[in-house]
N, C-alpha and C positions, 0 to 999 in steps of 0.2 A: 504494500500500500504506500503510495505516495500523494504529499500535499503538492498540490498544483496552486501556486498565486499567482497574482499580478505582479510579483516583481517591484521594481521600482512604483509602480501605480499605485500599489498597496495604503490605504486610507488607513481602513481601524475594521475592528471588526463588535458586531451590536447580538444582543440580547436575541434571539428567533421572536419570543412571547411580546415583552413587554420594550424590547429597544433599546435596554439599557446600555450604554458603551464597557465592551468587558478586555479591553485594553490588556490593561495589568494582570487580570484574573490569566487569563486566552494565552500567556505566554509558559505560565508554569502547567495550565489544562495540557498543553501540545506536548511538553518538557516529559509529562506524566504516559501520555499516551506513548511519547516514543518507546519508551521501555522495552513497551509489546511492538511494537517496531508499526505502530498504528492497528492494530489488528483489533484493539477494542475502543471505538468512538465513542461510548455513552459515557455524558457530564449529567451532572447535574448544576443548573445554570445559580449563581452564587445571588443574582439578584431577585429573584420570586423562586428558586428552589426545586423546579420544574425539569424533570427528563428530555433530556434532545440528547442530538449526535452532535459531536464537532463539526459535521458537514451539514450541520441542518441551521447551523447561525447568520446571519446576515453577515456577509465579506462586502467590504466595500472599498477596492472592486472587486466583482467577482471572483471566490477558489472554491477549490472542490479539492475530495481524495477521491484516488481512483488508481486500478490497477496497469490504466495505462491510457499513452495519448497519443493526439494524431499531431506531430508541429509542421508552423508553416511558416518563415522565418520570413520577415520582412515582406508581408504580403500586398501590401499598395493599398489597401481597405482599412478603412476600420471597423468596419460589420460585415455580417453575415446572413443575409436573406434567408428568411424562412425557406425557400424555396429549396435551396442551396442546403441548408440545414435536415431539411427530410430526406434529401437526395442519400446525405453523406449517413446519415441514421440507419436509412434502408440497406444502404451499400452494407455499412457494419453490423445490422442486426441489432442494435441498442440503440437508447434514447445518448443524446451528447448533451454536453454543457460546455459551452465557450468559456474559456478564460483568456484573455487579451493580456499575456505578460510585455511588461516592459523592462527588458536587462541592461 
């Protein structure tokens, strides 16, 4: 399992439930998880106390974990059309989530 971010984009990351900014909290939760080398995502979120995954928090900008990705280095876009996006989903059999790193 690998964290996938934004790279240099990278904002903050927030609360799933209530939005709180979990900053501070978000670096020792990740610290904790790698352990297991990612292999077990469930927090319990420090600000209302509530069950999610580390992949279920609002990233902003967008990351995800995942077992694996597609890169397309220096693509001349900055988005990705739906259209384009079902294309690439169907071709590989699963649903995608874009992350736009910037190194």
């Amino acid at each position: 399992m690998t964290f996938f971010d934004a790279g240099a984009n990278t904002e903050s990351v927030y609360c799933a439930f209530g939005g709180s900014e979990l900053e501070d909290w978000w670096g020792n939760a990740m610290d904790q998880a790698a352990v297991s080398d990612f292999s077990d995502l469930a927090i319990v979120t420090p600000c209302c106390s509530k069950s999610t995954s580390l992949n279920d928090l609002r990233y902003v900008w967008p990351a995800a974990f995942g077992m694996c990705s597609l890169t397309v280095v220096n693509p001349g876009a900055t988005t990705l059309c739906a259209e384009e996006r079902r294309r690439i989903e169907q071709a590989i059999g699963s649903p995608l989530k874009v992350i736009w790193q910037h190194l």
